[in-house]
Structure formats: C-alpha cells, structure tokens
mmCIF file of the N, C-alpha and C atoms, coordinates in Angstrom:
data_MODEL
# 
_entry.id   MODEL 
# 
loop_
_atom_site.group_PDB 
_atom_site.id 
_atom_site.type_symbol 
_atom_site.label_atom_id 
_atom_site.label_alt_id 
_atom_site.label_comp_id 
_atom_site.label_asym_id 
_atom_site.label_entity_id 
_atom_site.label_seq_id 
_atom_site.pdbx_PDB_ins_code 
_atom_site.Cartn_x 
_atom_site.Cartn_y 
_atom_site.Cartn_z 
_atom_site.occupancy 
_atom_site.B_iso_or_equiv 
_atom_site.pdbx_formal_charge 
_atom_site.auth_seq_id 
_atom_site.auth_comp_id 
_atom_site.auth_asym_id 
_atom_site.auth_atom_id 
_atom_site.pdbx_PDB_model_num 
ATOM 1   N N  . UNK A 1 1  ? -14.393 -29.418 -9.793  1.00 0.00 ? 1  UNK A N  1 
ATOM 2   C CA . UNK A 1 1  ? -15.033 -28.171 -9.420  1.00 0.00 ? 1  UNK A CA 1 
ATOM 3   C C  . UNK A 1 1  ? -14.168 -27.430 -8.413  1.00 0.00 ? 1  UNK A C  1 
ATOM 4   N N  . UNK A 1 2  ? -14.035 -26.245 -8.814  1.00 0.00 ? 2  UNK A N  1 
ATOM 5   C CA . UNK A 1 2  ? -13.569 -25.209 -7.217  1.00 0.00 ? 2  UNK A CA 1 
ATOM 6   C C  . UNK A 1 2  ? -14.454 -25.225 -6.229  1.00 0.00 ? 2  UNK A C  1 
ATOM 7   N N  . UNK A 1 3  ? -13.812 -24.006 -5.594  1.00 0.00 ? 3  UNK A N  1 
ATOM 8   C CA . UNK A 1 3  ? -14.183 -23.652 -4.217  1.00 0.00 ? 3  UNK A CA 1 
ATOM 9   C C  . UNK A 1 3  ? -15.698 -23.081 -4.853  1.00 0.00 ? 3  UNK A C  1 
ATOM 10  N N  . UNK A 1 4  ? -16.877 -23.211 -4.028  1.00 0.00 ? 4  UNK A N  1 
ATOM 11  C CA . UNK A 1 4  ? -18.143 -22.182 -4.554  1.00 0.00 ? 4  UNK A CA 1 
ATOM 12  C C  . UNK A 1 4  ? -17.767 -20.885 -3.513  1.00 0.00 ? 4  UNK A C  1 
ATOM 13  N N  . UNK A 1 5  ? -18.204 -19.810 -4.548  1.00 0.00 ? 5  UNK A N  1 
ATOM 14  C CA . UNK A 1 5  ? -18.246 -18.641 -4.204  1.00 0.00 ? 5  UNK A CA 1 
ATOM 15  C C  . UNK A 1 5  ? -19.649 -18.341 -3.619  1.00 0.00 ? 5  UNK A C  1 
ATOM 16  N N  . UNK A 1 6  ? -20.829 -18.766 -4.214  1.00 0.00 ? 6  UNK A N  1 
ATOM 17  C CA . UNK A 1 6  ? -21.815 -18.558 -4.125  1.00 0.00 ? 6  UNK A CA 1 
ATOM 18  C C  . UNK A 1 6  ? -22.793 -19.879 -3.902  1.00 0.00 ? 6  UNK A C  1 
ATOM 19  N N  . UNK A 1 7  ? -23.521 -20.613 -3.196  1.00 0.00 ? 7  UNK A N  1 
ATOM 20  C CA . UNK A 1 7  ? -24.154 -22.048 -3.153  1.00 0.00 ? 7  UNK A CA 1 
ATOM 21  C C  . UNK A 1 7  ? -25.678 -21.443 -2.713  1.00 0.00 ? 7  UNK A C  1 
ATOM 22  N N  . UNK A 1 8  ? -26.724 -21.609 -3.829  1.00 0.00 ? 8  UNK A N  1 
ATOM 23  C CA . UNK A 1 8  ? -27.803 -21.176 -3.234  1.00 0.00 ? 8  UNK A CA 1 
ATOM 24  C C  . UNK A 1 8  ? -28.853 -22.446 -3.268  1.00 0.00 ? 8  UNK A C  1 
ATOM 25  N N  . UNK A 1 9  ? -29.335 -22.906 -2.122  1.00 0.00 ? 9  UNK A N  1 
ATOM 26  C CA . UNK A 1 9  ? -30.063 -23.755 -2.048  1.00 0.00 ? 9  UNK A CA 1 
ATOM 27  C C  . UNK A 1 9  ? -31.457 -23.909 -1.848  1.00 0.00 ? 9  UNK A C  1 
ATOM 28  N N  . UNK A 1 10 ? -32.386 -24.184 -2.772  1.00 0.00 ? 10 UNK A N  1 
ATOM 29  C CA . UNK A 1 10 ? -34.141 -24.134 -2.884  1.00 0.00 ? 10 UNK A CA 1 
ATOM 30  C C  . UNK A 1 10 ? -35.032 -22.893 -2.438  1.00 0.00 ? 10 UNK A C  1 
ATOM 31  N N  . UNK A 1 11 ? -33.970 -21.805 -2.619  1.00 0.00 ? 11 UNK A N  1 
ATOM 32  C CA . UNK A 1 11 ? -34.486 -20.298 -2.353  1.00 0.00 ? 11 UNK A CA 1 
ATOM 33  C C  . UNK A 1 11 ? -35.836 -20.497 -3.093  1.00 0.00 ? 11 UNK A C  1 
ATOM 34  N N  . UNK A 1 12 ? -36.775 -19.609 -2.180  1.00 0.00 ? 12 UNK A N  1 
ATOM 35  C CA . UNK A 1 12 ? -38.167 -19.114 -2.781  1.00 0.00 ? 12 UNK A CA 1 
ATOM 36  C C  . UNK A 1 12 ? -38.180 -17.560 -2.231  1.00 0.00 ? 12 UNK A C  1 
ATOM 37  N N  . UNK A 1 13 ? -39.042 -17.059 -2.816  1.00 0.00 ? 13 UNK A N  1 
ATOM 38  C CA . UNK A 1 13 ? -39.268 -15.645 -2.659  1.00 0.00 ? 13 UNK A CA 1 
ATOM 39  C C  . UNK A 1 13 ? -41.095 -15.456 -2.875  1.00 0.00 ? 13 UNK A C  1 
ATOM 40  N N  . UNK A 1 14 ? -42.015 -15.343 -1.875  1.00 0.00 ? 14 UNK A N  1 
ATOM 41  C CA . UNK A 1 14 ? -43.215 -14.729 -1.864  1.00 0.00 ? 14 UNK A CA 1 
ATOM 42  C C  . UNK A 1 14 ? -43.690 -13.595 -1.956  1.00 0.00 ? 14 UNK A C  1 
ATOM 43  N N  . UNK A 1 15 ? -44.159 -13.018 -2.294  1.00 0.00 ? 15 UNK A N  1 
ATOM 44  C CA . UNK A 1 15 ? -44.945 -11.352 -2.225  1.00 0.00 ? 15 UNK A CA 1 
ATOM 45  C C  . UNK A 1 15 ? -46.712 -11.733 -2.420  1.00 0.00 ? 15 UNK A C  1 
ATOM 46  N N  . UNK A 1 16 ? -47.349 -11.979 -1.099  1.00 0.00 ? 16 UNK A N  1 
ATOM 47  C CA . UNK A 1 16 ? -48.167 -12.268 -0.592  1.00 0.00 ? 16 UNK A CA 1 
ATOM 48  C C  . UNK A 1 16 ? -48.902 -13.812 -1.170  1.00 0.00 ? 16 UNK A C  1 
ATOM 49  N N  . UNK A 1 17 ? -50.087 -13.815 -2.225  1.00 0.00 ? 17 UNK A N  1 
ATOM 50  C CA . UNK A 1 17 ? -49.853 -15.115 -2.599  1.00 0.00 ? 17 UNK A CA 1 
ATOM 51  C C  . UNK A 1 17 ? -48.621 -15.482 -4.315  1.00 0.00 ? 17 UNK A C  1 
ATOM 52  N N  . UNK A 1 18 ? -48.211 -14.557 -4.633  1.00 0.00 ? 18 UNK A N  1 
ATOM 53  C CA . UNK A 1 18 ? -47.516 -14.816 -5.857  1.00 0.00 ? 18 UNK A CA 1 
ATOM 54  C C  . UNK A 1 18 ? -45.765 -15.165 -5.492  1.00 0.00 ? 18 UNK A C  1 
ATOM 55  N N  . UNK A 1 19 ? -45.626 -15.948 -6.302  1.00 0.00 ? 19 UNK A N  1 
ATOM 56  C CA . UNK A 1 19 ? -44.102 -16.612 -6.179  1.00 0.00 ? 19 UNK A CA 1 
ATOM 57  C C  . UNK A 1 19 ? -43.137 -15.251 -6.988  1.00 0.00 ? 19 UNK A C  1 
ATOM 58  N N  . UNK A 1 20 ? -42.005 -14.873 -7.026  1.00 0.00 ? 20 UNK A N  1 
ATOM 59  C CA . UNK A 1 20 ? -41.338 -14.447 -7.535  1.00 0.00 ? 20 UNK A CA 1 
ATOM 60  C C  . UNK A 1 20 ? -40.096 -15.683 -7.655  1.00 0.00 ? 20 UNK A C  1 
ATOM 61  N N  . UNK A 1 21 ? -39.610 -16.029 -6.970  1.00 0.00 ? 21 UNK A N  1 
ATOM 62  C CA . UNK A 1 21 ? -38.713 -17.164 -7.050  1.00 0.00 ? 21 UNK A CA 1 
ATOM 63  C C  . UNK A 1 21 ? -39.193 -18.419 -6.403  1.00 0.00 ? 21 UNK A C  1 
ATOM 64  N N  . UNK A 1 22 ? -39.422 -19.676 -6.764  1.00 0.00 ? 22 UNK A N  1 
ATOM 65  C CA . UNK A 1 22 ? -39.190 -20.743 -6.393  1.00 0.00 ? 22 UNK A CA 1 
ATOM 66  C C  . UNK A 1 22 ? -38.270 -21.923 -6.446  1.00 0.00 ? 22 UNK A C  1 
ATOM 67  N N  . UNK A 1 23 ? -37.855 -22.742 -5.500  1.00 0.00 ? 23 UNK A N  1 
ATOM 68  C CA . UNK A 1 23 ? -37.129 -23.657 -5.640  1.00 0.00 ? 23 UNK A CA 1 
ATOM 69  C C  . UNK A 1 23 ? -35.525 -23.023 -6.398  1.00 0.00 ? 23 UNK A C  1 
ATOM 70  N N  . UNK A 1 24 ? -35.133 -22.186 -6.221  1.00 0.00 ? 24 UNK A N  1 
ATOM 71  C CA . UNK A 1 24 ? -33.569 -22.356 -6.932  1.00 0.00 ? 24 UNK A CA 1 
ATOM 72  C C  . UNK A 1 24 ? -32.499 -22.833 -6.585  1.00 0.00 ? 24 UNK A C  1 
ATOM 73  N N  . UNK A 1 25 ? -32.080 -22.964 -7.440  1.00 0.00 ? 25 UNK A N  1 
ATOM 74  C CA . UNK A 1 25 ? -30.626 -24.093 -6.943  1.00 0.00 ? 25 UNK A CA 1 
ATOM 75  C C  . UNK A 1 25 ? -29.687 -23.793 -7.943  1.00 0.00 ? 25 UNK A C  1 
ATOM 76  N N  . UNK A 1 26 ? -28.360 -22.293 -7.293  1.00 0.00 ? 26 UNK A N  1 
ATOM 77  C CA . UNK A 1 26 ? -27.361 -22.169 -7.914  1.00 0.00 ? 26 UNK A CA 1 
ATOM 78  C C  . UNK A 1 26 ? -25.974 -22.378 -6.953  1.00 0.00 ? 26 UNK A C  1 
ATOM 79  N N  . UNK A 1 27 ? -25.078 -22.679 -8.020  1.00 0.00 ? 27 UNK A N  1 
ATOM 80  C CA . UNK A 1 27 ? -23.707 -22.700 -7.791  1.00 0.00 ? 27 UNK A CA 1 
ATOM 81  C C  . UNK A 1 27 ? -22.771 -21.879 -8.349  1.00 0.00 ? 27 UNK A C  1 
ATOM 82  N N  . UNK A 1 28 ? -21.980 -21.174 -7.796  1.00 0.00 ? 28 UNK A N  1 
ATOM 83  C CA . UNK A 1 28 ? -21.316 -20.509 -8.559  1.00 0.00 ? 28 UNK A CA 1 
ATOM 84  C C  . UNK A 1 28 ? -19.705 -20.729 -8.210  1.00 0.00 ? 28 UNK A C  1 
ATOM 85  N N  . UNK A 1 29 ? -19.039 -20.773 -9.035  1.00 0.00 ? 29 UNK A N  1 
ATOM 86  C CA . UNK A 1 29 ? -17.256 -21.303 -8.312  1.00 0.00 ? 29 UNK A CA 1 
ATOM 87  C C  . UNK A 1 29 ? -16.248 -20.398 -8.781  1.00 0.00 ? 29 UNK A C  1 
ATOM 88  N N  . UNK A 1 30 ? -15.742 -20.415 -7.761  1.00 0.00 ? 30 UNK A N  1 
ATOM 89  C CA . UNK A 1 30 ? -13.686 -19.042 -7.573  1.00 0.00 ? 30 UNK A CA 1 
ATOM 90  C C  . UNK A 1 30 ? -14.047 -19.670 -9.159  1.00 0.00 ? 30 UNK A C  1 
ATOM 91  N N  . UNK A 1 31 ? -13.163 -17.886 -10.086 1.00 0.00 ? 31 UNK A N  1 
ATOM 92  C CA . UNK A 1 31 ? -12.363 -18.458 -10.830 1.00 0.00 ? 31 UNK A CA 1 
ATOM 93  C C  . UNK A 1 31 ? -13.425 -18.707 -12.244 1.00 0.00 ? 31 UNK A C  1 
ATOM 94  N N  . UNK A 1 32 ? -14.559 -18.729 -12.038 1.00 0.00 ? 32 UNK A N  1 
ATOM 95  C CA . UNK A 1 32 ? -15.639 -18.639 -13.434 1.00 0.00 ? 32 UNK A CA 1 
ATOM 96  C C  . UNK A 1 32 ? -16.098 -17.251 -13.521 1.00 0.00 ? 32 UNK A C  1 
ATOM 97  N N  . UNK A 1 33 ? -16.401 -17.213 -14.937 1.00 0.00 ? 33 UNK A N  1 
ATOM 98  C CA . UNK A 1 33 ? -17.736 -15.694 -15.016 1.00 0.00 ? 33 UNK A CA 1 
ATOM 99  C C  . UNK A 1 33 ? -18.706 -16.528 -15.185 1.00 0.00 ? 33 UNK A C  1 
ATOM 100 N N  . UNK A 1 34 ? -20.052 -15.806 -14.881 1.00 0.00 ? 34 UNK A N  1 
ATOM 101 C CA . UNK A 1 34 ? -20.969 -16.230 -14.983 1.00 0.00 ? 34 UNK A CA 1 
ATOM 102 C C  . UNK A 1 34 ? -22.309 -14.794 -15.758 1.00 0.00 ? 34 UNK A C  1 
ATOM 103 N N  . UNK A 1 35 ? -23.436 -15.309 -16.105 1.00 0.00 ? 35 UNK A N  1 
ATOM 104 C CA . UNK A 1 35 ? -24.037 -14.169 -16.451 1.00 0.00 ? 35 UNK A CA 1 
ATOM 105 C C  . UNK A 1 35 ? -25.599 -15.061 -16.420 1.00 0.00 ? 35 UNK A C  1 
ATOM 106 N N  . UNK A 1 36 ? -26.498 -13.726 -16.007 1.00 0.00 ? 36 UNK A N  1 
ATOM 107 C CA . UNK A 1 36 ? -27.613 -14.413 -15.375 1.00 0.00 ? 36 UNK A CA 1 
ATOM 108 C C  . UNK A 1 36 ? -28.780 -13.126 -16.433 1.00 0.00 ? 36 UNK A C  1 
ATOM 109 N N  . UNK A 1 37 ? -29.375 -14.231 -17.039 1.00 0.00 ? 37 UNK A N  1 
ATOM 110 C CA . UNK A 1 37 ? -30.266 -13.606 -18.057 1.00 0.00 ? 37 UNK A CA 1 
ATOM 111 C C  . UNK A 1 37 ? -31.656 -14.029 -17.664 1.00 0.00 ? 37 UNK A C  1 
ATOM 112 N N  . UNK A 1 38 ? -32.871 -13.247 -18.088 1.00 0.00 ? 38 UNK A N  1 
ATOM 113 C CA . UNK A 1 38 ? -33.880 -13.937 -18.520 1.00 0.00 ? 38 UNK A CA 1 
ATOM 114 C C  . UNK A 1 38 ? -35.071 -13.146 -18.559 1.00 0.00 ? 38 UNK A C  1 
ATOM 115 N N  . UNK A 1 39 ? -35.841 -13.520 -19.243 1.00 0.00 ? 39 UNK A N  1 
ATOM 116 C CA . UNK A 1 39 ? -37.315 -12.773 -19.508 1.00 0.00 ? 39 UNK A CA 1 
ATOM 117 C C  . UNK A 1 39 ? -37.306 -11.311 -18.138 1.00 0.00 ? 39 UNK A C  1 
ATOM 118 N N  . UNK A 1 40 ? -37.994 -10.411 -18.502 1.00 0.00 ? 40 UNK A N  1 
ATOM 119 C CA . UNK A 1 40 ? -38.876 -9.506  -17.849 1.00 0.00 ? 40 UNK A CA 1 
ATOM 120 C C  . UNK A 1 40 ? -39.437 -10.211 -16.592 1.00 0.00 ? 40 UNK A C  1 
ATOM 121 N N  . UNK A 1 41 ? -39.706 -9.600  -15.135 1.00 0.00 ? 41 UNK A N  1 
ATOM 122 C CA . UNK A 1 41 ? -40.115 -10.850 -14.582 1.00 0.00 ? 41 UNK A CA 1 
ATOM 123 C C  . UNK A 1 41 ? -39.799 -12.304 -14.096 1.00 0.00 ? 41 UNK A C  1 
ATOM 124 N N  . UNK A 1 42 ? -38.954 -12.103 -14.346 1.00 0.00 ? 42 UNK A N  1 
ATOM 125 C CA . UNK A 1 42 ? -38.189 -13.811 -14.455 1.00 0.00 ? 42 UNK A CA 1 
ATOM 126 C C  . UNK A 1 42 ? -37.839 -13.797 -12.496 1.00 0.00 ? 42 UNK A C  1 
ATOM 127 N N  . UNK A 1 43 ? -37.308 -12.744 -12.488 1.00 0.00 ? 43 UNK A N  1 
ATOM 128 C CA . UNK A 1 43 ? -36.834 -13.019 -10.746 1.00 0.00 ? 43 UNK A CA 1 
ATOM 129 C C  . UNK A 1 43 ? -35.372 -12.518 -10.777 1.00 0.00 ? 43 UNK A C  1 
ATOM 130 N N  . UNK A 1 44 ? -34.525 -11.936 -11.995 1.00 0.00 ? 44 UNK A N  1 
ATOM 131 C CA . UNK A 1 44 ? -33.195 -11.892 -11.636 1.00 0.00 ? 44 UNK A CA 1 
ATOM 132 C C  . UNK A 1 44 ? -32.760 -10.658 -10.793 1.00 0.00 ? 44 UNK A C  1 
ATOM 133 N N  . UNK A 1 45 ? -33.845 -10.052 -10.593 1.00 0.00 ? 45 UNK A N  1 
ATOM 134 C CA . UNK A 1 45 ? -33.697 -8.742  -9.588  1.00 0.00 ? 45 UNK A CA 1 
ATOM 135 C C  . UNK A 1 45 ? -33.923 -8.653  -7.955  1.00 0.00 ? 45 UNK A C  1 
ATOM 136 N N  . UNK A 1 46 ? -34.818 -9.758  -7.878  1.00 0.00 ? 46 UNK A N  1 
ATOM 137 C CA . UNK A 1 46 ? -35.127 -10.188 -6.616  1.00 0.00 ? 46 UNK A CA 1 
ATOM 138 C C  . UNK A 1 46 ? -34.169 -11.290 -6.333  1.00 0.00 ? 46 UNK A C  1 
ATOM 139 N N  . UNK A 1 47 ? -33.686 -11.946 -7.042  1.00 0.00 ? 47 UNK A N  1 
ATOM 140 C CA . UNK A 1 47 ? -32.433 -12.816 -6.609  1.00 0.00 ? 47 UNK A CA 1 
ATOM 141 C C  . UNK A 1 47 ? -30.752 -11.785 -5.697  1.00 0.00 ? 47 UNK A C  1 
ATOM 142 N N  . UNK A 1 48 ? -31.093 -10.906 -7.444  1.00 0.00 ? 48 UNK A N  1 
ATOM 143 C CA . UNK A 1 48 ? -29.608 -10.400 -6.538  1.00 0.00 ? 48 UNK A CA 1 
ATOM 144 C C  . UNK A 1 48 ? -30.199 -9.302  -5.745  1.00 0.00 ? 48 UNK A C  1 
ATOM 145 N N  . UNK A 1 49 ? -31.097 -9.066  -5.589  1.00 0.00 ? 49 UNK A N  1 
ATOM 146 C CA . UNK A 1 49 ? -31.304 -8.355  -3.771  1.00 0.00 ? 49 UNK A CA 1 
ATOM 147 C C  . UNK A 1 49 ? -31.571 -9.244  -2.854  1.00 0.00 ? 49 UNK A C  1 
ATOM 148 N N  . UNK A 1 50 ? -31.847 -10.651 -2.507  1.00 0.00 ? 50 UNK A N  1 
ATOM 149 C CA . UNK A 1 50 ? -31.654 -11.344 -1.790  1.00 0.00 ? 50 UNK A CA 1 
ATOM 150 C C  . UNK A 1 50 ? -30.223 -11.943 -1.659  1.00 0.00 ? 50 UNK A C  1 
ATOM 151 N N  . UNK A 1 51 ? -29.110 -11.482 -2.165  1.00 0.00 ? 51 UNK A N  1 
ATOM 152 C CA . UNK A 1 51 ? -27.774 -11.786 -2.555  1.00 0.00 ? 51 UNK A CA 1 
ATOM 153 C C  . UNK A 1 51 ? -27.631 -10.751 -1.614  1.00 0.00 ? 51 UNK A C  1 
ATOM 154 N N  . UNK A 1 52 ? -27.366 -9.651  -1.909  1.00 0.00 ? 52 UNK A N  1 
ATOM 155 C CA . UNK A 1 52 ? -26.746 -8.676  -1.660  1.00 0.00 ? 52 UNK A CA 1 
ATOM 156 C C  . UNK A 1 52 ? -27.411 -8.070  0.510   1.00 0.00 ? 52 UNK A C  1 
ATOM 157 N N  . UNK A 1 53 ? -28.408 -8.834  0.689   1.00 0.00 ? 53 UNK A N  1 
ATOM 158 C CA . UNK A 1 53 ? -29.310 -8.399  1.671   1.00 0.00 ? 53 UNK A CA 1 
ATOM 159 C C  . UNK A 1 53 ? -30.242 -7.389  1.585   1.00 0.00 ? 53 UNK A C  1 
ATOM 160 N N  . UNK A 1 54 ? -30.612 -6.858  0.555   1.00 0.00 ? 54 UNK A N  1 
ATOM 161 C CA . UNK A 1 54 ? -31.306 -6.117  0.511   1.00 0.00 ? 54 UNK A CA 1 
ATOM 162 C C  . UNK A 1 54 ? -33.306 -6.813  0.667   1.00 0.00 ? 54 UNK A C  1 
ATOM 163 N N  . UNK A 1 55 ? -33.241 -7.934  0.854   1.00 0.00 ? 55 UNK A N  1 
ATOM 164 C CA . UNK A 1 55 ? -34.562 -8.683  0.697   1.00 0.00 ? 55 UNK A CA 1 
ATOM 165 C C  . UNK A 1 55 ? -34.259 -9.843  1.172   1.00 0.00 ? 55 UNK A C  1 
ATOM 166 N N  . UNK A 1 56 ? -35.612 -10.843 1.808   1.00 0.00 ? 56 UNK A N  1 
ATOM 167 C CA . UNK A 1 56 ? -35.204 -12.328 2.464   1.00 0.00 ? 56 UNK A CA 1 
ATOM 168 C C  . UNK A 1 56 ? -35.599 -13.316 1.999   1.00 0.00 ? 56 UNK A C  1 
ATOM 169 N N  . UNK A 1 57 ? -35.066 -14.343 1.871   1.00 0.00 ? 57 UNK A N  1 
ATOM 170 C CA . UNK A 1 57 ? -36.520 -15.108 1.514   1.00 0.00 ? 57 UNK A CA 1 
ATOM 171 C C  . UNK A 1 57 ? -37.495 -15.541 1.933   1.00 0.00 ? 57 UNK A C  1 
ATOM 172 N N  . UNK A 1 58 ? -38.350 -16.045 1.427   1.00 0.00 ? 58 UNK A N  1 
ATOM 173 C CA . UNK A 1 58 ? -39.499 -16.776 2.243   1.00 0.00 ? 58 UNK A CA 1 
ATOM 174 C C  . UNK A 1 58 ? -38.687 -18.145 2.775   1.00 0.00 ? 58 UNK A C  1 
ATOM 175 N N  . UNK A 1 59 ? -38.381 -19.040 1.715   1.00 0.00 ? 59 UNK A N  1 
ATOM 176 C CA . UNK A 1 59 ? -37.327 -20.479 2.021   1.00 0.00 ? 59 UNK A CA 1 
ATOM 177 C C  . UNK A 1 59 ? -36.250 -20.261 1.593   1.00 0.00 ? 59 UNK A C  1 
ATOM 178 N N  . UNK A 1 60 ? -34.854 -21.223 1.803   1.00 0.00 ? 60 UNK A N  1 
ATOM 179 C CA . UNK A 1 60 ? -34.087 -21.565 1.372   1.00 0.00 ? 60 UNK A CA 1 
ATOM 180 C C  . UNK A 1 60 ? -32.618 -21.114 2.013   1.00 0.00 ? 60 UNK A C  1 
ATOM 181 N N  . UNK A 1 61 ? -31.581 -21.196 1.242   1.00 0.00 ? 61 UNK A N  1 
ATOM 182 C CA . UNK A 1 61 ? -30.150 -20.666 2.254   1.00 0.00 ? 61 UNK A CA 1 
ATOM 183 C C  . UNK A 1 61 ? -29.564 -20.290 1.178   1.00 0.00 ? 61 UNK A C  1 
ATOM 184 N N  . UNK A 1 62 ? -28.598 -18.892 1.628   1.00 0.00 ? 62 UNK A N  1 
ATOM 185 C CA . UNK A 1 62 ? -27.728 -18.326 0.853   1.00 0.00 ? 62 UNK A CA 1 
ATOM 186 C C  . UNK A 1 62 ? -26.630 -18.127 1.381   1.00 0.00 ? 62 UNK A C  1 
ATOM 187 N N  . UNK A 1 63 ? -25.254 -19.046 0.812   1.00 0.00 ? 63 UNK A N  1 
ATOM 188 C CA . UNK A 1 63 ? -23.852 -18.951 1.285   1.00 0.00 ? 63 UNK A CA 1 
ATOM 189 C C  . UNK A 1 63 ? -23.436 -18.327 -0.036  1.00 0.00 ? 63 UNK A C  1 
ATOM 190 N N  . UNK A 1 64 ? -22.220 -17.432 1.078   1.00 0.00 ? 64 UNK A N  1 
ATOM 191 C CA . UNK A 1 64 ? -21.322 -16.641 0.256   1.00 0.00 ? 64 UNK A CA 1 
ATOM 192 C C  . UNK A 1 64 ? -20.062 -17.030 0.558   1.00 0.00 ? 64 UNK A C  1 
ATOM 193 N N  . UNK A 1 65 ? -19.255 -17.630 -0.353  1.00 0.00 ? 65 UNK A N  1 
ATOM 194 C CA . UNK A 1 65 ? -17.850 -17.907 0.366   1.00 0.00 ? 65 UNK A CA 1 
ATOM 195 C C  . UNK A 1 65 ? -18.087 -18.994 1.889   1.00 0.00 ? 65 UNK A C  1 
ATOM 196 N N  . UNK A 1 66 ? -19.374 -19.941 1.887   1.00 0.00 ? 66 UNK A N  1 
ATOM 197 C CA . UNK A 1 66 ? -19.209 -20.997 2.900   1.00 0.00 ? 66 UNK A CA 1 
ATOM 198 C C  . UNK A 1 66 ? -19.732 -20.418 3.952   1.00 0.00 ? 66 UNK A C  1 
ATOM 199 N N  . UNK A 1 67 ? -20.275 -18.816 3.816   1.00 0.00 ? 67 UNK A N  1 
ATOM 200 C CA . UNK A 1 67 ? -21.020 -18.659 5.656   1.00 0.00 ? 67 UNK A CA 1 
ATOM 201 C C  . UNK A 1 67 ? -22.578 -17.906 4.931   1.00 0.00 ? 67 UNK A C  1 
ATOM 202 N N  . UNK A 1 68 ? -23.152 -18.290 5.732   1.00 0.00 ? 68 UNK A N  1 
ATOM 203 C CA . UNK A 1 68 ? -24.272 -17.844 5.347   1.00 0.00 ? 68 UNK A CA 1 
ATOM 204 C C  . UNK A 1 68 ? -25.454 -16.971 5.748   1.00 0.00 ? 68 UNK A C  1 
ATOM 205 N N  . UNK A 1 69 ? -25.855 -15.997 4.318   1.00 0.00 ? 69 UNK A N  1 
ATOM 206 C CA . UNK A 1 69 ? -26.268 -14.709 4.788   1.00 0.00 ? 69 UNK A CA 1 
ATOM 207 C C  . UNK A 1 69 ? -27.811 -14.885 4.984   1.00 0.00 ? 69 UNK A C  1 
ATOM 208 N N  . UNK A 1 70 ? -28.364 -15.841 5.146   1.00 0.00 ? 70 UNK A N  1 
ATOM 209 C CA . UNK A 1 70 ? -29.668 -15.793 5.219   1.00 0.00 ? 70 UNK A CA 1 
ATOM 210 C C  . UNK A 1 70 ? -29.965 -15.547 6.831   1.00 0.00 ? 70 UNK A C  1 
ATOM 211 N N  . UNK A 1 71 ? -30.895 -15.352 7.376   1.00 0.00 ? 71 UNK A N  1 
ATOM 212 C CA . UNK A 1 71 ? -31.694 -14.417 8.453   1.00 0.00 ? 71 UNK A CA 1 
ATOM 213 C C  . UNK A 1 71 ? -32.831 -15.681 8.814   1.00 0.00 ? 71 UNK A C  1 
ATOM 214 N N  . UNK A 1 72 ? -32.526 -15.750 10.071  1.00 0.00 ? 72 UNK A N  1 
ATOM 215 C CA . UNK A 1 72 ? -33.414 -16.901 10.680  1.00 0.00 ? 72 UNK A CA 1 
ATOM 216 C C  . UNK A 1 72 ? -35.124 -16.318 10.765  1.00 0.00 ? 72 UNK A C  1 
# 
C-alpha cells in the first residue's frame, strides 16, 4: 500500500435523530483513482462536505495527507 491521501475513521454524521452517515471507514492512497457511487441518499454528499469542511461530524476523524481536519 502507499502513502494514504485520505484515512477516514468511524465517521458518523447526525441531523437530529436520523443518521446520514454511520460508522465509515475509508482509505484512500497517492497514486489511485477512486470513484464514490451510490443510491440517492446514500450520504456521498455529506461525506464530501465533511471532507472539504464544509460540515462536522457528529463522531469520527478525518486525515488528509496525515493531519487532521476534524474540529474538536
């Protein structure tokens, strides 16, 4: 395996009692493409705005390149 570009560990995402994301667990490494699909709803929009900072999570940690953008 490479270097991870991206290491996301047991991210969840709440919006009051409903889950949008639970438990995820991605890796992403220098040097791959990757492509992130799935149903309507699924969460891939609230993922990459919790990527990007635009949103926090409820749990979990998000490294980019080994430092990490999550918000205590």
């Amino acid at each position: 395996m490479g270097d991870a570009v991206l290491d996301i560990k047991n991210l969840s995402k709440r919006y009051n009692s409903k889950w949008a994301l639970k438990n995820i667990n991605l890796r992403l490494d220098k040097g791959r493409i990757y492509g992130l699909i799935g149903k309507n709803g699924a969460g891939k929009t609230t993922l990459m705005r919790m990527i990007t900072g635009l949103s926090f999570p409820t749990e979990g940690i998000i490294n980019v390149f080994g430092k990490s953008i999550t918000r205590n």
